[in-house]
C-alpha positions as a printed NumPy array, in Angstrom:
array([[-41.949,  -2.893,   2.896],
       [-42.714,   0.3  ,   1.491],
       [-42.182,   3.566,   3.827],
       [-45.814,   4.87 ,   4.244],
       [-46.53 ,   8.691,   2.539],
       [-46.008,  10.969,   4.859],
       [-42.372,   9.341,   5.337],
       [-41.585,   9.837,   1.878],
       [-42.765,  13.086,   1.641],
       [-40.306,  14.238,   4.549],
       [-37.873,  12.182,   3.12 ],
       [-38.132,  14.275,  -0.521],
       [-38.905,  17.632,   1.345],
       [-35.576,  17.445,   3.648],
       [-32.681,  16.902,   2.763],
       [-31.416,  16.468,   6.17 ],
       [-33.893,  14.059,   6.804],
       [-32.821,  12.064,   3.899],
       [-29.31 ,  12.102,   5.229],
       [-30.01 ,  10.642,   8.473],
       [-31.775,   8.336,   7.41 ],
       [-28.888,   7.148,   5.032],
       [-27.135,   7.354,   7.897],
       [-29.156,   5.357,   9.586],
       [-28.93 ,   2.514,   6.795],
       [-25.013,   2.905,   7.16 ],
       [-25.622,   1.89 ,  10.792],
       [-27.769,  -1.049,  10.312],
       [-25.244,  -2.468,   7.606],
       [-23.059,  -2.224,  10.245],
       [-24.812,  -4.5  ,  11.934],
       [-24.828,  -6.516,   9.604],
       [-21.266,  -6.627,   8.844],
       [-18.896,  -5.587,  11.602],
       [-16.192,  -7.265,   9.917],
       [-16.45 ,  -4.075,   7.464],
       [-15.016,  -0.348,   8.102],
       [-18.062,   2.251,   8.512],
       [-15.713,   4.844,   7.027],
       [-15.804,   2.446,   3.235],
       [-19.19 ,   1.649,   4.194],
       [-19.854,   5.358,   3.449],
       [-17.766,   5.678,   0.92 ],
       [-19.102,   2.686,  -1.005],
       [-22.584,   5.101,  -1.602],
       [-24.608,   1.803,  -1.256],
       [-27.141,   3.605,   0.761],
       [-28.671,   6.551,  -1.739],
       [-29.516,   5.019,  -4.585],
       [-32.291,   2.119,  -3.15 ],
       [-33.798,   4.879,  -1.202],
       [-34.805,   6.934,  -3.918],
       [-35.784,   4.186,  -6.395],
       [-38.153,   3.24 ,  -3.274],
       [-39.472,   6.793,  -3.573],
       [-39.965,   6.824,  -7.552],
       [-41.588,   3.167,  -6.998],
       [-44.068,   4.612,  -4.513],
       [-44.974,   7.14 ,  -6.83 ],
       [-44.951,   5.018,  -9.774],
       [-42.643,   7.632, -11.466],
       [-39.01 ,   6.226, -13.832],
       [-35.856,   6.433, -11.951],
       [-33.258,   7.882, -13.249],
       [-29.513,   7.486, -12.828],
       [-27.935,  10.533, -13.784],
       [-24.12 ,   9.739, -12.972],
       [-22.043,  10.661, -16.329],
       [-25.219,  11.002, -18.343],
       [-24.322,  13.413, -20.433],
       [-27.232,  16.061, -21.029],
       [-27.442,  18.493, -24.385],
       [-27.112,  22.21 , -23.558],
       [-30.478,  22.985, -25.554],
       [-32.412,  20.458, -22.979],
       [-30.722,  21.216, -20.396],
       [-31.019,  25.042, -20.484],
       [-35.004,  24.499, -21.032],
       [-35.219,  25.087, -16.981],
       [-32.901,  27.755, -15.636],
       [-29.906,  27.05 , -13.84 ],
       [-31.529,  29.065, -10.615],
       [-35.057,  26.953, -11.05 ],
       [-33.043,  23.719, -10.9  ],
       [-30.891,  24.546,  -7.965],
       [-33.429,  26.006,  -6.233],
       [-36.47 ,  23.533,  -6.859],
       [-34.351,  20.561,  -7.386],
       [-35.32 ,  19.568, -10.932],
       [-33.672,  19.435, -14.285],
       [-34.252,  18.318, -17.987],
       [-32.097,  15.424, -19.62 ],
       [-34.319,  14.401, -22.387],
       [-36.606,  15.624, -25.062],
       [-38.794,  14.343, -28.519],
       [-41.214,  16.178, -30.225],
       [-44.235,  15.55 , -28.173],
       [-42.65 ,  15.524, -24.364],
       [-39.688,  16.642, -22.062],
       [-38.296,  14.08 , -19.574],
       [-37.291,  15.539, -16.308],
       [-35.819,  14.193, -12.943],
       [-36.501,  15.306,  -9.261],
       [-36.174,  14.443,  -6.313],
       [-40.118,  15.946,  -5.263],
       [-42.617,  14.325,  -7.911],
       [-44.853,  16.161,  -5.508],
       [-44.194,  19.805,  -6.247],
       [-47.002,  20.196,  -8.671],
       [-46.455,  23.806,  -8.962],
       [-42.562,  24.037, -10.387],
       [-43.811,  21.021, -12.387],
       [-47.009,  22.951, -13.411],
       [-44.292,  25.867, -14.372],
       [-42.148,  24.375, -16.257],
       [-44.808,  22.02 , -18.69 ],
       [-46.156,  25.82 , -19.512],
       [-42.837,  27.567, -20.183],
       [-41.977,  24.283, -22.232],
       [-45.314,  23.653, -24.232],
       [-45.062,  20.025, -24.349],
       [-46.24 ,  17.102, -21.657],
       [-43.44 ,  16.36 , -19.17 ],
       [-42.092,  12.739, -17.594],
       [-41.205,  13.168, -14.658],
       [-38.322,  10.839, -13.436],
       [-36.983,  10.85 ,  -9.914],
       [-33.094,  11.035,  -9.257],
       [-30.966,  10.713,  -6.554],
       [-29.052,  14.245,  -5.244],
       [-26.028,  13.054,  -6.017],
       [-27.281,  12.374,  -9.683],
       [-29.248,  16.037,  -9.617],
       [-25.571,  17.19 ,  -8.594],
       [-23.585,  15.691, -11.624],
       [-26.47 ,  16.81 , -13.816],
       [-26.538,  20.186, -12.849],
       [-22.454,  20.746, -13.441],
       [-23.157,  20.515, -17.376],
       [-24.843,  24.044, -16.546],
       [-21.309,  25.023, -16.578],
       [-18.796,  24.686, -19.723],
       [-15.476,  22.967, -19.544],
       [-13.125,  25.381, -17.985],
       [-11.109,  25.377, -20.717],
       [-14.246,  26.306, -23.112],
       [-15.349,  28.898, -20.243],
       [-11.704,  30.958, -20.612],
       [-11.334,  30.674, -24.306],
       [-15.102,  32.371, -24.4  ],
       [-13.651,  34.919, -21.975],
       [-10.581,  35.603, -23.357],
       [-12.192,  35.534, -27.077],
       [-14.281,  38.317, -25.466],
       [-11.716,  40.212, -24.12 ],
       [ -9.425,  40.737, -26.908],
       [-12.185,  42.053, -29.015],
       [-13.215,  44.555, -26.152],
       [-10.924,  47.11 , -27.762],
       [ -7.228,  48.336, -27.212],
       [ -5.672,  45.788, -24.782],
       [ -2.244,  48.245, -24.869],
       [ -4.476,  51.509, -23.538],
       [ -3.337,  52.464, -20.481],
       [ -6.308,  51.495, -17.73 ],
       [ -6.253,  52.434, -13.798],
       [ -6.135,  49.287, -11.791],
       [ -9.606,  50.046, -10.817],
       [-11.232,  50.342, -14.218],
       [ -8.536,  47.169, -14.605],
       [-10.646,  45.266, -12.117],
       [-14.289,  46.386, -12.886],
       [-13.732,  44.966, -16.688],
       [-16.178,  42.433, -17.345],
       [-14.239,  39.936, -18.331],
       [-11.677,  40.147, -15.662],
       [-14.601,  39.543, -13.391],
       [-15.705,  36.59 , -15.053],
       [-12.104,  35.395, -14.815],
       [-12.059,  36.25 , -11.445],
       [-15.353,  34.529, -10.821],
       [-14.581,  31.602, -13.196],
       [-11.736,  30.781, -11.257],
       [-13.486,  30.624,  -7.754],
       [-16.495,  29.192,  -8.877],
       [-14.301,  25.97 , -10.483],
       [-12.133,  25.688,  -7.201],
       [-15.436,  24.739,  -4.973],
       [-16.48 ,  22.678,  -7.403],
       [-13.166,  21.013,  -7.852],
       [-13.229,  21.058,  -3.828],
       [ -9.929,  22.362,  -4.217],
       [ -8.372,  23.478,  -0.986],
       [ -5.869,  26.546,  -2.224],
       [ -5.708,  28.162,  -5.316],
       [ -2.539,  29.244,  -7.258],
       [ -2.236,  32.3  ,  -9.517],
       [  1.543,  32.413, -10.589],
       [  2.627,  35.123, -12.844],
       [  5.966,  33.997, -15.684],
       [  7.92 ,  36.325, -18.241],
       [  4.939,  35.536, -21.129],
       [  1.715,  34.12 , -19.407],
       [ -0.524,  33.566, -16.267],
       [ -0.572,  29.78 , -14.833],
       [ -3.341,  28.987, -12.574],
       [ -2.781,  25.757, -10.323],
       [ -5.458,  24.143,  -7.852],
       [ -4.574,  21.87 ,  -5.15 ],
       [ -6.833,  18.817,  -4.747],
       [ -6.481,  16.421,  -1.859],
       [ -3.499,  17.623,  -1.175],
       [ -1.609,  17.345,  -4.505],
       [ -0.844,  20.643,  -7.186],
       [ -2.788,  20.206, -10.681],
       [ -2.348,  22.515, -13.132],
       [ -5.783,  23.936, -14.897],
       [ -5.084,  26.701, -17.054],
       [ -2.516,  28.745, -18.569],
       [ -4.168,  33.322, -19.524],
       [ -2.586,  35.324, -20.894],
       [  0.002,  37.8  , -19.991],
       [ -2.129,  41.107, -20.601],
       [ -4.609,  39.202, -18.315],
       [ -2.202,  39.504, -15.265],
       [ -2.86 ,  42.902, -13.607],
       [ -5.96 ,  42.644, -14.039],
       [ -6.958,  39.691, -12.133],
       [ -4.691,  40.962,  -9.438],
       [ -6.534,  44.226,  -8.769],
       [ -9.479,  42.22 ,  -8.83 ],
       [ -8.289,  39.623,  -5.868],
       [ -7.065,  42.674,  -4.464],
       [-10.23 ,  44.606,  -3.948],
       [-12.369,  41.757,  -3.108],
       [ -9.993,  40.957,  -0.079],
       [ -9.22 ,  44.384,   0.425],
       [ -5.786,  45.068,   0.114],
       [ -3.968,  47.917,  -1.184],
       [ -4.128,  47.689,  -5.332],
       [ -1.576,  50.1  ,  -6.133],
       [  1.148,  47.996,  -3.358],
       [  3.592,  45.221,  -5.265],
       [  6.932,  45.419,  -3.201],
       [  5.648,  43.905,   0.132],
       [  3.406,  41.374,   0.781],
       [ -0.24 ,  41.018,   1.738],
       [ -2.796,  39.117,   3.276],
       [ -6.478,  39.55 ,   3.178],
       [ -9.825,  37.826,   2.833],
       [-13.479,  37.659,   1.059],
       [-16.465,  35.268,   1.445],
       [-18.503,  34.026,  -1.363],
       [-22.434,  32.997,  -0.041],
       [-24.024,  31.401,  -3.135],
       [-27.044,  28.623,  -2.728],
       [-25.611,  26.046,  -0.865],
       [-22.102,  26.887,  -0.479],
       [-20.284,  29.293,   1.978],
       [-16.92 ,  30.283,   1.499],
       [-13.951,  32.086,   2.349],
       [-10.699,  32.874,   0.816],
       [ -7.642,  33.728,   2.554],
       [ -5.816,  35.838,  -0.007],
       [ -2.015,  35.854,  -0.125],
       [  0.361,  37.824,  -2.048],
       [  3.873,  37.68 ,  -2.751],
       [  6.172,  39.628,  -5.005],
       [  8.436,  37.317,  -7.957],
       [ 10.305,  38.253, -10.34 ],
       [  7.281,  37.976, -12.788],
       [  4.911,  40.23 , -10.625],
       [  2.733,  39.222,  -7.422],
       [  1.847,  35.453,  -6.905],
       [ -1.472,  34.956,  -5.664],
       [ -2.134,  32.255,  -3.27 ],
       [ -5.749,  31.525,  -1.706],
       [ -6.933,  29.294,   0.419],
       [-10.638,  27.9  ,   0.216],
       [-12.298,  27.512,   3.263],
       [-16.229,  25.928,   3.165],
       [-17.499,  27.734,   6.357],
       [-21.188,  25.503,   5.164],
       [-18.885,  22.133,   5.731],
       [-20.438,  20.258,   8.572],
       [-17.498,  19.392,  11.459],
       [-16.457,  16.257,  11.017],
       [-16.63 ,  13.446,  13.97 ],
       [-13.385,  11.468,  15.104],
       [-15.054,   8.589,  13.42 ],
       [-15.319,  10.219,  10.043],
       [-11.257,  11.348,  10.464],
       [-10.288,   8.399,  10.306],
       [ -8.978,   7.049,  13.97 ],
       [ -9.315,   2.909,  14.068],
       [-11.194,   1.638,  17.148],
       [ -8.386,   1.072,  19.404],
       [ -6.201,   4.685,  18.84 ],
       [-10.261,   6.276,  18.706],
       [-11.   ,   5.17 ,  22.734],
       [ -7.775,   6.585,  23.554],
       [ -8.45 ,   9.688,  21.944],
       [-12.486,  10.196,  23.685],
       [-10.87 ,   8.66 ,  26.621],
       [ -8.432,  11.893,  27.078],
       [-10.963,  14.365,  25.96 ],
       [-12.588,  13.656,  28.732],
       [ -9.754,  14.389,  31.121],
       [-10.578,  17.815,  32.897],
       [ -7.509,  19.278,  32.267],
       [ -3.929,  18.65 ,  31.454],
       [ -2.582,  18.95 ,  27.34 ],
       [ -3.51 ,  17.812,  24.048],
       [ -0.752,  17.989,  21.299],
       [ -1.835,  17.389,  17.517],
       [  1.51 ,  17.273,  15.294],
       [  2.427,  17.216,  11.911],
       [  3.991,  19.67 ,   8.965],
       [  1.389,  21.863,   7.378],
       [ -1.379,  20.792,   5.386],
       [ -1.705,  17.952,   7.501],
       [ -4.79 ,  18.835,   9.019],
       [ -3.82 ,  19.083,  12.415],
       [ -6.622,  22.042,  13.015],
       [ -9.787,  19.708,  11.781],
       [ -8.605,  17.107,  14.268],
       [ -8.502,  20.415,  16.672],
       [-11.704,  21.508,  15.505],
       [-12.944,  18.339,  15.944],
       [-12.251,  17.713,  19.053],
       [-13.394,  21.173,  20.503],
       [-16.762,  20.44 ,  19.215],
       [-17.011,  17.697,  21.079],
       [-16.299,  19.378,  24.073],
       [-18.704,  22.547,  22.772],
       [-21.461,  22.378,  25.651],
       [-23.523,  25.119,  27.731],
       [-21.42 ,  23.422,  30.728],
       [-17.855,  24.825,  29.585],
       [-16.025,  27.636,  28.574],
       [-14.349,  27.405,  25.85 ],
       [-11.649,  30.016,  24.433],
       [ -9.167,  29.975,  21.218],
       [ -6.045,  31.931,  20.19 ],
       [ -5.559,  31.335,  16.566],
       [ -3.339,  32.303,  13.346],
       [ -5.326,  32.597,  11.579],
       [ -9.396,  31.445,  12.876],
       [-10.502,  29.498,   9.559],
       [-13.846,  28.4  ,  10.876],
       [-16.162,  30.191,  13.012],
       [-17.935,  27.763,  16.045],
       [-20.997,  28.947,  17.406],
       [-20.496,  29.729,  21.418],
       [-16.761,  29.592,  21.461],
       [-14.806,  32.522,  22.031],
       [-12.126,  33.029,  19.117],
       [ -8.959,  35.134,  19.249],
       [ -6.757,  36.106,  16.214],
       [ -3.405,  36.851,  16.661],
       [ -2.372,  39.844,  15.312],
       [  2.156,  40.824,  15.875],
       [  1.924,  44.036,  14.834],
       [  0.135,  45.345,  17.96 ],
       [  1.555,  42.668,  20.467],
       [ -0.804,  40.513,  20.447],
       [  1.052,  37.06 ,  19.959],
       [ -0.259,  33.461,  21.236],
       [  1.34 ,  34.026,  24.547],
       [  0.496,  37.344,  25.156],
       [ -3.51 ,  36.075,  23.676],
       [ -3.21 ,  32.701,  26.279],
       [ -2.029,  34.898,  29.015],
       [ -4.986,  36.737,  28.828],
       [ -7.579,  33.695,  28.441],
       [ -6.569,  32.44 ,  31.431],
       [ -8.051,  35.748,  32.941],
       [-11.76 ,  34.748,  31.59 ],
       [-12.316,  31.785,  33.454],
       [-11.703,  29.153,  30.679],
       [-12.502,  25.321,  30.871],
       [-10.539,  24.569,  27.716],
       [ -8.205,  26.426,  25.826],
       [ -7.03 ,  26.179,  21.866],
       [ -3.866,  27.293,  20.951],
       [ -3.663,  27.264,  16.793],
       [  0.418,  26.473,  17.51 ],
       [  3.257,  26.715,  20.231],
       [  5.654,  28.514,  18.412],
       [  7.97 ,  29.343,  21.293],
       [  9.263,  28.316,  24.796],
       [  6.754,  31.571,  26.38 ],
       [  3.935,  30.059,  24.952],
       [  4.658,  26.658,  25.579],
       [  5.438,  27.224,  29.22 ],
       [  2.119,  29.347,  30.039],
       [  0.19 ,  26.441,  28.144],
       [  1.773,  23.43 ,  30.8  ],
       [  0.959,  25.778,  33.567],
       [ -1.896,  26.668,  32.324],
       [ -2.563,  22.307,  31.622],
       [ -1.413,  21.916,  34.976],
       [ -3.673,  24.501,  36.88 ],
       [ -6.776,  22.885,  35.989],
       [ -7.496,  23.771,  32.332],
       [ -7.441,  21.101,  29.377],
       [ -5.323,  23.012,  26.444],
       [ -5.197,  21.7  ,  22.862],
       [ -2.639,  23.085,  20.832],
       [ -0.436,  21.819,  17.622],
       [  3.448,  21.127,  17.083],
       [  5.593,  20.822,  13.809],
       [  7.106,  17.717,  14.659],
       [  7.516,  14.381,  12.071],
       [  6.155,  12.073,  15.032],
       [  4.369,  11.873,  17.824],
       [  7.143,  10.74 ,  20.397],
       [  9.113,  13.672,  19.075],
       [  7.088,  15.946,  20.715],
       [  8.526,  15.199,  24.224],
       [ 12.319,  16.336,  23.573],
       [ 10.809,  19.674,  21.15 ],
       [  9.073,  20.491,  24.618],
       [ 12.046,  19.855,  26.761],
       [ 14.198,  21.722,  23.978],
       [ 11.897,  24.645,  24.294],
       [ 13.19 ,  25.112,  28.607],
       [ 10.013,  23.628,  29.858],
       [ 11.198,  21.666,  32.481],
       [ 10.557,  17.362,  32.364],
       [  8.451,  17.414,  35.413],
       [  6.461,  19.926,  34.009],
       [  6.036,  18.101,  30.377],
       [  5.806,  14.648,  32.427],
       [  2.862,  16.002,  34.574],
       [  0.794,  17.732,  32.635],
       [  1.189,  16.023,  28.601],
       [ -1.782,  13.469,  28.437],
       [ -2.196,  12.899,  25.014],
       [  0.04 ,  13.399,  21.493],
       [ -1.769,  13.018,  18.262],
       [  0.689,  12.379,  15.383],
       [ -0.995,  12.774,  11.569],
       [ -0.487,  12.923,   7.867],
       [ -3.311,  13.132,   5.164],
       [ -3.895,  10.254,   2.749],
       [ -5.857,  10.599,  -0.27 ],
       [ -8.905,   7.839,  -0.757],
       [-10.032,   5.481,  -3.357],
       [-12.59 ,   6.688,  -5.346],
       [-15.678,   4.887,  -4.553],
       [-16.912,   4.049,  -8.144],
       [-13.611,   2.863,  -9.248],
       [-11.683,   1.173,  -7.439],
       [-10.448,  -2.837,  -7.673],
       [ -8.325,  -4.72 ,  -6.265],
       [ -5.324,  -6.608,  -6.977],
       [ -2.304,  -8.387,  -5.736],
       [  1.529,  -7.118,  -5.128],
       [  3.863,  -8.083,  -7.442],
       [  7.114,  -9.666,  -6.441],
       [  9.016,  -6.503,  -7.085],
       [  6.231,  -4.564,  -4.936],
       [  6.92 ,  -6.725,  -2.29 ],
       [ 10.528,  -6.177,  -2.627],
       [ 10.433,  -2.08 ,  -2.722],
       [  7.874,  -2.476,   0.506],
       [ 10.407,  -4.568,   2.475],
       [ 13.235,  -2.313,   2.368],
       [ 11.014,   0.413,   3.329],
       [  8.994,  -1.023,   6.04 ],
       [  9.354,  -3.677,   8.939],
       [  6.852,  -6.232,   6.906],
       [  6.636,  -8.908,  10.364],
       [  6.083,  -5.816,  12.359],
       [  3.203,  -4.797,   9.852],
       [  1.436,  -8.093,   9.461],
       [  1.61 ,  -8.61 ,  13.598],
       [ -0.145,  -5.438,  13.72 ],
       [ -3.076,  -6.107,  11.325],
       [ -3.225,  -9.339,  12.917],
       [ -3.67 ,  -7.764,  16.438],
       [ -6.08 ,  -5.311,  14.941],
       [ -8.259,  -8.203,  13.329],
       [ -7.374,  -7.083,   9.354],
       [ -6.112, -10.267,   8.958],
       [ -6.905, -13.782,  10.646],
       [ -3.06 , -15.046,  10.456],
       [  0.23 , -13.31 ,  10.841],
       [  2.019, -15.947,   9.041],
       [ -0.026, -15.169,   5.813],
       [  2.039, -13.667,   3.193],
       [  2.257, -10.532,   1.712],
       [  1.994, -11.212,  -1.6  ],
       [ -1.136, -13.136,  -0.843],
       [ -3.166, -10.113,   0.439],
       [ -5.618,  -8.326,  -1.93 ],
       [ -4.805,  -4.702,  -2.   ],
       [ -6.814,  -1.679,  -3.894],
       [ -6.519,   1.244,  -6.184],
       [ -8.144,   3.583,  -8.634],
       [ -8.358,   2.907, -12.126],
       [ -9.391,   6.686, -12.82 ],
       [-13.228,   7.277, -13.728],
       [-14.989,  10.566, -14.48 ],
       [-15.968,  11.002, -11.25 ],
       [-12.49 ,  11.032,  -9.862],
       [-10.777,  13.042, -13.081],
       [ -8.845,  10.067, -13.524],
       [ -7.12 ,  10.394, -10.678],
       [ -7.969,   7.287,  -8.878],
       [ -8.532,   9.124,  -5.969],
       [-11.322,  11.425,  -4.107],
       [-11.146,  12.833,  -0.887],
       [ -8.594,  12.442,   1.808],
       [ -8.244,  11.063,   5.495],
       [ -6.15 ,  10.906,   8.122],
       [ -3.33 ,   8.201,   9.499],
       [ -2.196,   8.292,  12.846],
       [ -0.297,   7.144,  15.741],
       [ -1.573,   8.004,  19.378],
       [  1.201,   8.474,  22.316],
       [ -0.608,   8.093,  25.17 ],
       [  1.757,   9.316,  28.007],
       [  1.491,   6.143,  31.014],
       [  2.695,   6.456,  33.974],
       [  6.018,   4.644,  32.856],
       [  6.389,   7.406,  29.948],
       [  6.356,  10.014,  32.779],
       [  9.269,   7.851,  34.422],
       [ 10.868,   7.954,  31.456],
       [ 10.434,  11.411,  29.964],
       [ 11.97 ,  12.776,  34.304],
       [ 14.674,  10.52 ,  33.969],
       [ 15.749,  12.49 ,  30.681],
       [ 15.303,   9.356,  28.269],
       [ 16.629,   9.77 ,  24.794],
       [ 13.977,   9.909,  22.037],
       [ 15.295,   6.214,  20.945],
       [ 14.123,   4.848,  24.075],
       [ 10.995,   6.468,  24.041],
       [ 10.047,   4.782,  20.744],
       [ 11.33 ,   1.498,  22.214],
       [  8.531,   1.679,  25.012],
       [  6.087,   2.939,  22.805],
       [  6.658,  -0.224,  20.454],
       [  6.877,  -2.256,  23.606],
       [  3.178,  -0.718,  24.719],
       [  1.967,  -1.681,  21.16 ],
       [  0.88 ,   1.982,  19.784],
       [  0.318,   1.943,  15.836],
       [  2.692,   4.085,  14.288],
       [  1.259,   6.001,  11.258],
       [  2.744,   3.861,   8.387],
       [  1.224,   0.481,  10.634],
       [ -2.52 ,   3.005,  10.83 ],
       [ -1.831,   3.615,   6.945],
       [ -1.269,   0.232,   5.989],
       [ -4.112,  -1.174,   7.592],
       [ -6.18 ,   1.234,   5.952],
       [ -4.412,   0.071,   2.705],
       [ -5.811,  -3.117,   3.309],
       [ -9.469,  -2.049,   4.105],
       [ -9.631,  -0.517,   0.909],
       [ -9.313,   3.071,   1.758],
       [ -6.504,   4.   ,   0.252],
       [ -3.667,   2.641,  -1.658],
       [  0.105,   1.589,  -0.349],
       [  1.947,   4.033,  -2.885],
       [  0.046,   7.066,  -0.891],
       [  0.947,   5.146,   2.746],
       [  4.624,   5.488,   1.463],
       [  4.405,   9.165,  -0.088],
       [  2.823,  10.772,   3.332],
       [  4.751,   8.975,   5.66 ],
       [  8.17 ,   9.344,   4.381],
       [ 10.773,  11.517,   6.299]])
């Protein structure tokens, strides 16, 4: 049955609405099929399409499917780029006599009204889903490539590239700003998460990093170099004229629906100053433990410790790993009117409303200890520290655990049991680390399947034979077994279907979009305390931890291999040591 009018028309009118009520279809498939992971049931983008072919149905409008329809610049550019981002509408087809156009509101008579008098001919109106209005509305922008070549085209017949310039007048030329702008604009769209700008003896290579892995994108020119670095330079507002020391700054773009900061880095090589930025979407909703990936079992461990009043949270991993999402993450959930909530970070890369956020800053003092000696002062519930970095701050954070306060904080550490001795190694005495430690949270980043192409296949006998002398194969299959991935331990390997990417336009042939999380939870028992106050060596620690059944991160990334979120070869890569 048919939602009734006034559904549809919030459902067109909000996008919000629309995407609760997809979520709400992910729930009821659910239902349906509890066999299945809600994290690929999300993935799978089942939900979006028959929802908007319901709308265009009840309208008796087309639907259109704009996903890699490729759109001429001439139609395309009928409606404005800001018309069509900001009304929701674009053009994808013309003949002499009428313009076809997709929306997602059939009902906004007046941008409709607009557009069939700035066009002169009848329009047919299609409606699309936003994902679809999304992919159509990137052909606003050329190929990267085409976009610099314009630029650079431009800039070498702007006049004498060899007269000397001030690094202002440098920065305010037009086409270094469209560089500049080119360049950031690409990276969100990419969803890249850190930009590269790396200066060599005859040219400029630019690098993003997408789901966690380096791609070059473009190679400037040399003459191009100082130029783009005043630019960077004043936006984040560092010194211009400085190249023998490093600097750190940072600049927001706000732009329709996108927020975002950059957290500008400079370094100086051989070949001039690297630039290194990091792109953070301050619009990005926070995720929920769900959506980062925990399986059921390791997940009720994790809200079950949240809850705790006080004691300590440890989130480990190298960087990159995304240790402060799962911090973030968790803090949100604890974010009510009830609690206080305070934060020392280095440095804060997301603002949350009603918590109060710290930066460090060394060069007057303030350092995390000296920052979480001070928070303890202002009558905190829960505490964040970004990182324990030293046996001060690790010590005031137990005591601090221990005195009625629940701290979160981070660790470099390659596993979660390791955390115990880095503690003890630190001078925090066992009873101390025994007593107050509730919870360690061990993590690495995988990237996943992309959605539209992915398939699925068998391991060859030489696959299984690389896996097995990398990996305790019984150990795995018990595991899955236990966790319900498979129905029989004794099944074999070779036997199992397995997925991958075969590289789409969606995914830039990668294979691969988006990343999550694997994980292994140490919860500390009271026969981990025993153990950690009688001294035990790290080996023995594992051996409990095995004997208590916690899922290492290979065993969480395995089973995920085997749900079809991502593949074994990135299992392998992340969680080598």
């Amino acid at each position: 049955m048919l939602p009734d009018k006034q559904l549809i028309k919030i459902l067109t009118k909000t996008k919000i609405l629309a995407k609760n009520a997809i979520e709400q279809a992910v729930k009821d498939a659910q239902e349906q099929n509890k066999h299945l992971d809600a994290f690929v049931l999300e993935k799978k983008l089942v939900e979006e399409e028959p929802l908007f072919q319901a709308i265009a149905k009840f309208y008796n409008v087309p639907f259109i499917d704009l996903k890699n329809k490729a759109i001429r610049k001439d139609i395309l550019e009928i409606i404005p780029e800001p018309i069509a981002e900001n009304h929701h509408i674009i053009a994808f087809d013309k003949d002499d006599e009428s313009l076809s156009v997709a929306t997602l509101d059939p009902e906004d008579i007046e941008t409709i009204g607009f557009i069939r008098k700035k066009a002169g001919v009848e329009l047919k109106v299609h409606v699309t889903t936003p994902t679809g209005l999304r992919d159509g509305s990137k052909q606003y922008h050329k190929g990267l490539k085409a976009e610099f070549k314009e630029i650079t085209d431009e800039k070498k017949e702007g006049g004498d590239e060899n007269a000397p310039k001030d690094l202002k007048e440098l920065a305010q030329d037009l086409p270094i700003v469209r560089i500049v702008d080119t360049l950031l604009e690409y990276a969100i769209l990419e969803g890249a998460s850190d930009i590269h700008i790396e200066p060599t003896e005859k040219s400029v290579i630019v690098r993003y990093r997408v789901d966690g892995v380096l791609k070059d994108v473009m190679t400037l020119p040399k003459n191009a170099q100082a130029g783009i670095l005043a630019r960077i330079k004043i936006l984040a507002n560092l010194k211009i004229d400085e190249h023998r020391v490093p600097q750190d700054g940072r600049f927001k773009i706000s732009q329709g629906e996108y927020k975002v900061a950059f957290r500008v880095s400079t370094l100086p090589v051989f070949d001039g100053e690297k630039i290194v930025m990091r792109v953070l979407n301050e619009s990005a909703e926070v995720l929920t433990l769900e959506q980062l990936g925990f399986l059921k079992g390791p997940l009720e461990i994790v809200k079950r410790n949240i809850r705790r009043p006080h004691g300590m949270i440890l989130v480990t991993g190298p960087t990159g790993s995304g240790k402060t999402t799962t911090l973030y993450t968790m803090v949100s959930i604890l974010n009510t009117p009830k609690v206080n909530i305070s934060t020392v970070e280095d440095p804060i890369e997301y603002r949350m409303p009603r918590i109060n956020q710290s930066q460090v800053n060394p060069k007057i003092g303030f350092t995390f200890a000296t920052g979480l000696r001070a928070l303890l002062r202002q009558d905190p519930n829960v505490i964040m520290v970004g990182e324990i970095r030293d046996a001060e701050t690790g010590e005031i954070g137990v005591h601090a655990a221990m005195t009625g306060h629940l701290v979160l904080s981070t660790l470099h550490t390659n596993d979660a049991v390791t955390a115990i001795p880095r503690l003890i190694e630190m001078g925090i005495p066992t009873f101390l680390v025994a007593s107050t430690v509730n919870l360690v949270i061990a993590q690495r980043l995988v990237r996943i399947i992309c959605p539209h192409c992915i398939s699925s296949y068998n391991l060859s006998t030489t696959a299984i034979e690389d896996i097995e002398k990398q990996m305790d194969v019984k150990e795995i299959m018990e595991v899955m077994e236990r966790e319900g991935v498979i129905s029989d331990k004794e099944v074999k390997l070779g036997e199992l279907l397995f997925y991958r990417g075969k590289g789409c336009n969606k995914c830039n042939m990668e294979g691969y979009k988006g990343r999550v999380g694997v994980y292994e939870i140490l919860e500390i028992t009271p026969e981990t305390q025993d153990l950690i106050l009688n001294h035990a060596s790290t080996e023995e620690l594992h051996k409990t931890t095995r004997k208590n059944n916690m899922i290492t991160m290979l065993q969480d990334g395995m089973i995920k291999a085997k749900n079809g979120i991502t593949t074994i070869e990135e299992v392998l890569r992340v969680t080598k040591e």
